[in-house]
TORSE-583536 format. One line per field, with one value per residue: residue number from 1; residue in one letter; x, y, z of N, C-alpha, C, O in turn. Coordinates in steps of 0.2 Angstrom, whole numbers. Example, Ala and Ser with C-alpha at 12.3 -4.5 7.8 and 13.67 -1.06 7.14 Angstrom:
# residues 2
num	[1 / 2]
residuo	[a / s]
n_u	[66 / 64]
n_v	[-28 / -11]
n_w	[39 / 35]
ca_u	[62 / 68]
ca_v	[-22 / -5]
ca_w	[39 / 36]
c_u	[66 / 64]
c_v	[-16 / 0]
c_w	[39 / 39]
o_u	[71 / 67]
o_v	[-17 / 6]
o_w	[42 / 40]
//
This chain:
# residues 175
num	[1 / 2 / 3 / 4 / 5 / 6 / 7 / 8 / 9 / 10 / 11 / 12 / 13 / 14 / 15 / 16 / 17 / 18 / 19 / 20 / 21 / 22 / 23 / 24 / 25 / 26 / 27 / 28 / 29 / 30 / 31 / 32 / 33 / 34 / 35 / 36 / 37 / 38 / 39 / 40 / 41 / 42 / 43 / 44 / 45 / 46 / 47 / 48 / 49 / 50 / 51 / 52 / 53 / 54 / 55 / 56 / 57 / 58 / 59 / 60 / 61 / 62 / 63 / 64 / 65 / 66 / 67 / 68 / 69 / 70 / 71 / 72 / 73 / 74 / 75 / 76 / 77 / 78 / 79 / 80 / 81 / 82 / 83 / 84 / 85 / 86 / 87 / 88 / 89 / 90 / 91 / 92 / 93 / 94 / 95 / 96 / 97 / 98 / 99 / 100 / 101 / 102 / 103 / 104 / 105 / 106 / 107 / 108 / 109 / 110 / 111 / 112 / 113 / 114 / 115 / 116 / 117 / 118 / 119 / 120 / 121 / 122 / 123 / 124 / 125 / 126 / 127 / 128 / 129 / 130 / 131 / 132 / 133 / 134 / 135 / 136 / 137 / 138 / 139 / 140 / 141 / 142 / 143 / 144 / 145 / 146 / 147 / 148 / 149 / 150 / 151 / 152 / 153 / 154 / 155 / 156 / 157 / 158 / 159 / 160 / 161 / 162 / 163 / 164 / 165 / 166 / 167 / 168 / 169 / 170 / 171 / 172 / 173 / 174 / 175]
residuo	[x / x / x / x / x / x / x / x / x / x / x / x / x / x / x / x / x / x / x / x / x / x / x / x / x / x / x / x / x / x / x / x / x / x / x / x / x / x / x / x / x / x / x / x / x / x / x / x / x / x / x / x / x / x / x / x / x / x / x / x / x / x / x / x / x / x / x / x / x / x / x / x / x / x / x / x / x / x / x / x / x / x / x / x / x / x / x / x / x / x / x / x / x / x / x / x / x / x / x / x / x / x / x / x / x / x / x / x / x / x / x / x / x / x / x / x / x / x / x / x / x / x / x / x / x / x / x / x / x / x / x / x / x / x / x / x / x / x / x / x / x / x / x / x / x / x / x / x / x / x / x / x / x / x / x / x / x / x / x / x / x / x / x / x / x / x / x / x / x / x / x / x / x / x / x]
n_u	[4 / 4 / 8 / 0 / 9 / 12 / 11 / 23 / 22 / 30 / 31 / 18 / 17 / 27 / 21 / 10 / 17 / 23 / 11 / 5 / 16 / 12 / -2 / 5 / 12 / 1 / -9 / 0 / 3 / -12 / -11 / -3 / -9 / -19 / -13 / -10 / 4 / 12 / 20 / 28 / 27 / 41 / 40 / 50 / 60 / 60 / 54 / 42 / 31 / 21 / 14 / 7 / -4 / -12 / -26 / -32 / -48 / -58 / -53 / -40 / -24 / -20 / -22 / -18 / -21 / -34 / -32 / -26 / -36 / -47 / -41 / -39 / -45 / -57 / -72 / -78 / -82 / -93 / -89 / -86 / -80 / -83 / -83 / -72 / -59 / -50 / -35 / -27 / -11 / -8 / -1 / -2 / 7 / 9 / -3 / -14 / -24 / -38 / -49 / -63 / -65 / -77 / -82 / -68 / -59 / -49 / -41 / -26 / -19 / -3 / 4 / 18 / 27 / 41 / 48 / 55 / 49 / 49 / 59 / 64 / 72 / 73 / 83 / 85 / 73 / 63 / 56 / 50 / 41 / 40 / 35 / 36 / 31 / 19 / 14 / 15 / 5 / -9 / -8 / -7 / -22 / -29 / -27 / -32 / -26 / -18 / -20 / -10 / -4 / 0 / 3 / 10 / 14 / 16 / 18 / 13 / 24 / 33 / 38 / 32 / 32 / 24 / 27 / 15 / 15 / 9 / 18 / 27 / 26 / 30 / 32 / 37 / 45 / 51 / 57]
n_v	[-6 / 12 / 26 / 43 / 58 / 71 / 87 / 99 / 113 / 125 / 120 / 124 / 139 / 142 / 136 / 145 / 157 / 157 / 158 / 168 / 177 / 172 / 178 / 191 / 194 / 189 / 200 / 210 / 209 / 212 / 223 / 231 / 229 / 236 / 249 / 248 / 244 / 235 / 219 / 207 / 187 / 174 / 160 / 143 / 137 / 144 / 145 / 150 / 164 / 175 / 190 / 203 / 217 / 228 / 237 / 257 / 263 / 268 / 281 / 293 / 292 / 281 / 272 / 258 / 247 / 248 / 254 / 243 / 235 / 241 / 240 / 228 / 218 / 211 / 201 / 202 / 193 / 186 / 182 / 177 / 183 / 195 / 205 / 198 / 198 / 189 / 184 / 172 / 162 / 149 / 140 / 143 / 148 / 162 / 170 / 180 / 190 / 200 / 207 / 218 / 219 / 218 / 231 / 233 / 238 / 239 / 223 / 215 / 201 / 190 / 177 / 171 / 157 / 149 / 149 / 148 / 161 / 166 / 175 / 171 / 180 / 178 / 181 / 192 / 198 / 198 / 197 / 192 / 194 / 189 / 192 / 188 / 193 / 183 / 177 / 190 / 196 / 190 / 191 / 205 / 209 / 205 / 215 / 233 / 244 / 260 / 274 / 273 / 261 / 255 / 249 / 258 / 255 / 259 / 255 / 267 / 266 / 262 / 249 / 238 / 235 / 235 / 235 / 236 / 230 / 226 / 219 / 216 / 211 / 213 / 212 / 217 / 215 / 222 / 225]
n_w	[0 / -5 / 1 / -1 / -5 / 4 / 3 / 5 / 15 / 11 / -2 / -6 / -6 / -17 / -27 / -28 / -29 / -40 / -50 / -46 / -52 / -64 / -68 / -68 / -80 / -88 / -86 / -90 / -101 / -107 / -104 / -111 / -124 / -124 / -124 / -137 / -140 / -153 / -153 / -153 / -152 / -150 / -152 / -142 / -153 / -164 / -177 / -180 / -180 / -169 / -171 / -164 / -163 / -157 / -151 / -152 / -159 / -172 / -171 / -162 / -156 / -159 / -172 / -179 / -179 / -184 / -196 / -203 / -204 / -211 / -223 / -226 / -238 / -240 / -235 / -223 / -207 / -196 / -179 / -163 / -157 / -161 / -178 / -192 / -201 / -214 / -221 / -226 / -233 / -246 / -243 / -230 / -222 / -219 / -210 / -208 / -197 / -193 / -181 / -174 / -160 / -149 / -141 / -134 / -146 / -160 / -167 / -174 / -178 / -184 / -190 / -195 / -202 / -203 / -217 / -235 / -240 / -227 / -213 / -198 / -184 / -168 / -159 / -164 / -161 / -174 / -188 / -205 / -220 / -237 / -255 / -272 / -288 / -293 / -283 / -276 / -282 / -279 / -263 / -266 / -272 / -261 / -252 / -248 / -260 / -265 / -276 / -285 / -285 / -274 / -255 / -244 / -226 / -208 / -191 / -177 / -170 / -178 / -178 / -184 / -202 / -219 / -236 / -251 / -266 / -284 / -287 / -278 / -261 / -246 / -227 / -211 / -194 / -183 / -167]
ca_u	[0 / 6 / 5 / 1 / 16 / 10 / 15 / 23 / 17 / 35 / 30 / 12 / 19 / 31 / 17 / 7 / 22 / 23 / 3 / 5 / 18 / 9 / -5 / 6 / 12 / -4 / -11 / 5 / 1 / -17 / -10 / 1 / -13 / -22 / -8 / -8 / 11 / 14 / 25 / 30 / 32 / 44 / 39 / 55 / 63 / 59 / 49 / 34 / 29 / 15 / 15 / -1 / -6 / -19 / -28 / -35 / -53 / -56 / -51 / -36 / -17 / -16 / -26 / -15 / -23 / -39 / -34 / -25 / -43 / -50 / -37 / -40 / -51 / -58 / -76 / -79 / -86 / -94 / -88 / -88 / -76 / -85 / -84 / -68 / -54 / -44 / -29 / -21 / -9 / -9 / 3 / -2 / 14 / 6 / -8 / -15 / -32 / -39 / -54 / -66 / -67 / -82 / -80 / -62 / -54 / -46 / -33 / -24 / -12 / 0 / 7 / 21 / 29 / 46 / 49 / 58 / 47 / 48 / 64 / 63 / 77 / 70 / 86 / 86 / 65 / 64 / 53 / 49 / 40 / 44 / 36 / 37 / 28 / 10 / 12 / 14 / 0 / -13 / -10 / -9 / -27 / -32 / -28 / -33 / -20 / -17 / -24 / -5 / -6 / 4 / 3 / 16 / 12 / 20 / 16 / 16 / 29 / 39 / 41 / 29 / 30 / 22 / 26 / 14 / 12 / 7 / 25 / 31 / 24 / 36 / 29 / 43 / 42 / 58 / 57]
ca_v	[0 / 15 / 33 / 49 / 60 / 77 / 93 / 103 / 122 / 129 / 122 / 126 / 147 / 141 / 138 / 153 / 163 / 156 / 161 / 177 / 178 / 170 / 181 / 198 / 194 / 190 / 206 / 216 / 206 / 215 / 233 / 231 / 229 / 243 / 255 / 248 / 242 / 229 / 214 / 198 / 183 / 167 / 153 / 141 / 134 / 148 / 139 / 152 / 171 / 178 / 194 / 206 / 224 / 230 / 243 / 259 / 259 / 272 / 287 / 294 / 292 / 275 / 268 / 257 / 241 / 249 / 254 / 238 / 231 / 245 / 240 / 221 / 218 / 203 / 201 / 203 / 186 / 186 / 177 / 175 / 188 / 203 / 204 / 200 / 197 / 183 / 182 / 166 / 158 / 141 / 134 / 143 / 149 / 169 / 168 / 188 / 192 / 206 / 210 / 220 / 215 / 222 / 237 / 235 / 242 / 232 / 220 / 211 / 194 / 190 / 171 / 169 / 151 / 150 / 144 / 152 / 167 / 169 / 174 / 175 / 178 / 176 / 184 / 201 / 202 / 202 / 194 / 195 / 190 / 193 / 186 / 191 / 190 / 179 / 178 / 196 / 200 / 188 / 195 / 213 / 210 / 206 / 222 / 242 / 248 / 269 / 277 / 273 / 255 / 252 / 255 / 259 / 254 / 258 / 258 / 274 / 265 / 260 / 242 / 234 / 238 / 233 / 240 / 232 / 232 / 218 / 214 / 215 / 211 / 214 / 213 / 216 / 217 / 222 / 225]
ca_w	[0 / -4 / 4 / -5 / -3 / 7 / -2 / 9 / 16 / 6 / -12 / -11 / -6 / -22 / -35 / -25 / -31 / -47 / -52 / -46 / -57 / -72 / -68 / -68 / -85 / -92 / -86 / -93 / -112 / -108 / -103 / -118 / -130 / -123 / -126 / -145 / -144 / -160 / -149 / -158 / -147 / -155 / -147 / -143 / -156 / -168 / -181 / -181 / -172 / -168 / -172 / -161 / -167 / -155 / -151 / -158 / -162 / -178 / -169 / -158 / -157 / -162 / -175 / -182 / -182 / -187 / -203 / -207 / -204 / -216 / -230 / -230 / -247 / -240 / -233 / -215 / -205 / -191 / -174 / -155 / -152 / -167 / -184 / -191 / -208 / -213 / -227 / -225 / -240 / -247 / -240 / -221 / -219 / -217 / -208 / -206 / -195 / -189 / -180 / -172 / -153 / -146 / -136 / -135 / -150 / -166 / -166 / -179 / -177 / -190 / -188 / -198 / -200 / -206 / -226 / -242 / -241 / -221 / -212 / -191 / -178 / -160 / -155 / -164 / -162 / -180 / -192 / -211 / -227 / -243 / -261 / -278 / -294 / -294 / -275 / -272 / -283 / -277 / -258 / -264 / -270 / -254 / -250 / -254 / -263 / -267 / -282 / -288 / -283 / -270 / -252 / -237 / -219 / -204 / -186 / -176 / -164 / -184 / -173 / -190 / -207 / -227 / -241 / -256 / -272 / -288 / -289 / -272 / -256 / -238 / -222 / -207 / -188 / -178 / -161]
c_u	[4 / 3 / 5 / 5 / 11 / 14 / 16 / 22 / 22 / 33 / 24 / 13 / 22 / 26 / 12 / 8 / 21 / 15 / 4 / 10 / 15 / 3 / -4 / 6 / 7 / -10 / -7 / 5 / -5 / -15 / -6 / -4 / -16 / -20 / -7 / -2 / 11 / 20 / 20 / 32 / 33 / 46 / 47 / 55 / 62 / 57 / 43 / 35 / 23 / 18 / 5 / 0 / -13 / -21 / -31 / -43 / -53 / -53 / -46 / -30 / -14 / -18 / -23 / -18 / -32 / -39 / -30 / -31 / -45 / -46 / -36 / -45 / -53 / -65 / -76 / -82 / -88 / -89 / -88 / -84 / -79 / -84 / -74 / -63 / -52 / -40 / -26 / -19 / -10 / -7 / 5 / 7 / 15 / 1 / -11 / -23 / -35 / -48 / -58 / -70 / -73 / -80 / -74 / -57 / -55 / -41 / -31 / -19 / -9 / 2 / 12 / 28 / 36 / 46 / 53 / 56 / 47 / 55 / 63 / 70 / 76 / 76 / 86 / 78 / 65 / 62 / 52 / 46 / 37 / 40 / 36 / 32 / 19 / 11 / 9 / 7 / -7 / -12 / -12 / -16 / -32 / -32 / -31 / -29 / -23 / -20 / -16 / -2 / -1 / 0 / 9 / 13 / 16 / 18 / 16 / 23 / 36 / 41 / 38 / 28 / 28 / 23 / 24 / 12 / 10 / 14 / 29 / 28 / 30 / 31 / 34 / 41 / 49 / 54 / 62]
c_v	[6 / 23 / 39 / 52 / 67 / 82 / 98 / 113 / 126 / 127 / 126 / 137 / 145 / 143 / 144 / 159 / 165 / 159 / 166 / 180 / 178 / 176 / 190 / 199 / 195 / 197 / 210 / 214 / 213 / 222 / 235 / 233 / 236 / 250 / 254 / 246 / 234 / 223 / 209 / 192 / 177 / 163 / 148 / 137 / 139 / 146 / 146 / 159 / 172 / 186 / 199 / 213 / 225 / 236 / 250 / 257 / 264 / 280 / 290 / 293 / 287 / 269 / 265 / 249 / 242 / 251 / 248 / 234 / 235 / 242 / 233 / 221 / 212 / 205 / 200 / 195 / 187 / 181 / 178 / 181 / 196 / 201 / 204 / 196 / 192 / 183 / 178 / 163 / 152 / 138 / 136 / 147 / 159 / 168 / 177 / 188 / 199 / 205 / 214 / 217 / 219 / 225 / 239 / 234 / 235 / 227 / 214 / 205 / 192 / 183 / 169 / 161 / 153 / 147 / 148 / 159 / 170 / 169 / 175 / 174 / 180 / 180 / 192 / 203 / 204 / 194 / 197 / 189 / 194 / 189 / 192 / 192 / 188 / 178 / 184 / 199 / 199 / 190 / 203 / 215 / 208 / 212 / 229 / 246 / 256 / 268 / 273 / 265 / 251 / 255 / 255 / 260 / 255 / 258 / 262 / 274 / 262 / 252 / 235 / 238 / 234 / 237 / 233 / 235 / 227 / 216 / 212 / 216 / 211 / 217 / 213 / 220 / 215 / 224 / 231]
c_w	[0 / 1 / 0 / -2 / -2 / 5 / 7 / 10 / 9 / -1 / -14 / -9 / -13 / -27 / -31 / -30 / -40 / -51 / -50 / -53 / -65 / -73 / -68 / -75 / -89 / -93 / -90 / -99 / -112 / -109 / -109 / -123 / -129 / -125 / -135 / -146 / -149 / -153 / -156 / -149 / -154 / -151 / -147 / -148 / -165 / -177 / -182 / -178 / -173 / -168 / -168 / -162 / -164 / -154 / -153 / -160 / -168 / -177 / -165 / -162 / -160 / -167 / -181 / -184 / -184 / -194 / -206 / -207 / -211 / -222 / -231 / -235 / -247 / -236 / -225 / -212 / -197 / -185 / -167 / -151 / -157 / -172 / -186 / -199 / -208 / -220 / -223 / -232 / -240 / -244 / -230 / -218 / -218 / -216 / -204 / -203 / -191 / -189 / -175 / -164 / -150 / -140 / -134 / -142 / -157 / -165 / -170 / -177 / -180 / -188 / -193 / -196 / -207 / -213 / -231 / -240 / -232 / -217 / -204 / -187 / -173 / -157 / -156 / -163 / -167 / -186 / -200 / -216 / -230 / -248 / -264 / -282 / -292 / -286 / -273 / -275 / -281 / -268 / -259 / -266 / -265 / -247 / -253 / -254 / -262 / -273 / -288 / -290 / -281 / -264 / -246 / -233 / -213 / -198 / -182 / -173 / -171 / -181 / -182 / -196 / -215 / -230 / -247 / -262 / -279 / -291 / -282 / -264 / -248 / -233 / -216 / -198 / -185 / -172 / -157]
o_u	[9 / -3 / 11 / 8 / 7 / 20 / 13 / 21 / 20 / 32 / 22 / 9 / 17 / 26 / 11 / 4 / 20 / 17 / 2 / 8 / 15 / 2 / -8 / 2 / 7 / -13 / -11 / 7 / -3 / -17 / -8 / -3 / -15 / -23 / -3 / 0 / 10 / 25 / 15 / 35 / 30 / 51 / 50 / 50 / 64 / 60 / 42 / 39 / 20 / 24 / -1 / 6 / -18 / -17 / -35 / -44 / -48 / -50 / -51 / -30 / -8 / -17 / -24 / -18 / -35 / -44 / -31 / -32 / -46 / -50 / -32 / -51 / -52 / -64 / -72 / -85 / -84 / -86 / -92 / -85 / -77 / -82 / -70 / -65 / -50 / -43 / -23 / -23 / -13 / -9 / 8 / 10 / 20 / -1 / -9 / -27 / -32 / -52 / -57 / -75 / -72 / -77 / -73 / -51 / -58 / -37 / -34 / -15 / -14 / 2 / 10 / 31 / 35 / 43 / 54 / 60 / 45 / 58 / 60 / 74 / 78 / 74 / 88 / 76 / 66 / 65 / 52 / 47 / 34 / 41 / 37 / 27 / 15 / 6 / 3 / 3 / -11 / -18 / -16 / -17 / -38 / -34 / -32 / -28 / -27 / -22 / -17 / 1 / 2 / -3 / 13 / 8 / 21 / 15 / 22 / 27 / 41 / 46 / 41 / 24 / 31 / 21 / 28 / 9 / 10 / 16 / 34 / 27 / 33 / 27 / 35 / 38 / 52 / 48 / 62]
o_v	[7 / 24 / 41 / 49 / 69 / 81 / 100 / 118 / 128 / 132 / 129 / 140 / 147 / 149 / 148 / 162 / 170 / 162 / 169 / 184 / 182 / 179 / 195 / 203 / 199 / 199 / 214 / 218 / 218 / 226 / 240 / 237 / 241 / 254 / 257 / 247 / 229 / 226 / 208 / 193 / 176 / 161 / 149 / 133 / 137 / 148 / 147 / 161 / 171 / 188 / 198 / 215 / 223 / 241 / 248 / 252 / 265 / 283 / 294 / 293 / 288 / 263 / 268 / 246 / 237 / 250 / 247 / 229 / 231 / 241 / 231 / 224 / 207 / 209 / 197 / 191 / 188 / 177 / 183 / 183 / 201 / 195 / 208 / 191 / 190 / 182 / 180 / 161 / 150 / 132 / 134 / 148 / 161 / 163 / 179 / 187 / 202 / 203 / 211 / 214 / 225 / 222 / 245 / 231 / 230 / 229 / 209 / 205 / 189 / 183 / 165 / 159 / 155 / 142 / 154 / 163 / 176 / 163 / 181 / 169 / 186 / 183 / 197 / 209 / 210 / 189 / 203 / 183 / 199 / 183 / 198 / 192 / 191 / 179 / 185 / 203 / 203 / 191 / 206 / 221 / 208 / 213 / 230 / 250 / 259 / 263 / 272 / 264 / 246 / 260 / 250 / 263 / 251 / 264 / 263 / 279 / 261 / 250 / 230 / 243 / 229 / 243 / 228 / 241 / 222 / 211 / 209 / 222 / 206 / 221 / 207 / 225 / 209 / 223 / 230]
o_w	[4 / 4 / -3 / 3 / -6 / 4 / 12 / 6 / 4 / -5 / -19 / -11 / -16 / -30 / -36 / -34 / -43 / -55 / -55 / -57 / -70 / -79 / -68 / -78 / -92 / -98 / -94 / -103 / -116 / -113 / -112 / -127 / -133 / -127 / -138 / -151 / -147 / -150 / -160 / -145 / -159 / -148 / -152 / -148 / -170 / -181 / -188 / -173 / -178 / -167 / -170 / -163 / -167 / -154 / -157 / -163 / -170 / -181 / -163 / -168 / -162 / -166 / -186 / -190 / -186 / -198 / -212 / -211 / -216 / -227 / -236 / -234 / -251 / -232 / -223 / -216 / -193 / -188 / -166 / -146 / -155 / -173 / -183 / -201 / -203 / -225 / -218 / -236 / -235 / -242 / -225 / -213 / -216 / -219 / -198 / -207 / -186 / -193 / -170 / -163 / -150 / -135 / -132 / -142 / -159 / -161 / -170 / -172 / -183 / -182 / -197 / -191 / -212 / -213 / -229 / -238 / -231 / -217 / -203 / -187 / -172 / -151 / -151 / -163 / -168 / -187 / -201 / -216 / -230 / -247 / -262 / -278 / -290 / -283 / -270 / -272 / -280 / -266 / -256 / -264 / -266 / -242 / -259 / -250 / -258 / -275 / -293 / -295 / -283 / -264 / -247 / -233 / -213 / -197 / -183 / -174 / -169 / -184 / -184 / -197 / -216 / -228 / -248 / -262 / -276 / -295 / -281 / -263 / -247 / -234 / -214 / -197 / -185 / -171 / -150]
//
């Protein structure tokens, strides 16, 4: 017969600790957003990032992920969080969303997965994707171009940028 093993008073302060902690963070992700800063996280082994752009609802100082909602050329869809966008490529490896959180603002998520066209280093906070040609041009009508048909994107913070147009798409997020 065994005996269950009695957790002692110190570890359960330990994980206490540790949950307070998990729960400062997750707050400080929230306050982040709030403020509209663009962060990248690159999960280990740096394979992928997430890329967040929040914030902003059509009016004020920061409405950066409200007009990349405006300049997606893709129908709107409803869902559980608000109405909201989706460009994803064929092969998944861009995965771009924005939408419309009810009562709190806009916010975009970019999920870039490493491949020919996707470059990331986890160490500089610095991601990128780049096509050419019949790629660049089927993404860049998923966008609203300029009258000249291109457009330039930047965040107010310069941390996220696109420059597109039917030959050349770039999308880059330093840190």
């Amino acid at each position: 017969m065994r005996l269950a093993k009695q957790r002692s008073p110190s570890k359960d302060k330990d994980q206490g600790g540790r949950m307070k902690s998990i729960l400062i963070l997750i707050s400080l992700c929230f306050s982040l957003q709030a403020f509209g800063v663009p962060r990248a996280t690159f999960p280990i082994g740096g394979q992928q990032v997430l890329i967040v752009i929040a914030g902003g609802q059509y009016e004020g100082p920061d409405t950066d992920a409200a007009e990349l909602y405006r300049r997606m050329n893709v129908p709107p869809q409803d869902s559980f969080i608000g109405p909201g966008k989706s460009i994803v490529t064929e092969d998944k490896n861009f995965n771009f969303v924005c939408s419309i959180r009810q009562g709190q603002g806009t916010q975009c998520s970019i999920v870039l997965k490493r491949s020919e066209n996707v470059q990331i280093n986890p160490a500089k906070k610095y991601a990128r994707y780049y096509v050419q040609g019949a790629q660049a041009k089927t993404l860049s009508e998923k966008f609203t171009l300029n009258q000249d048909g291109q457009w330039l994107f930047e965040t107010v913070d310069g941390k996220f940028k696109m420059a597109i147009n039917s030959d050349n798409f770039l999308l880059e997020f330093l840190d």
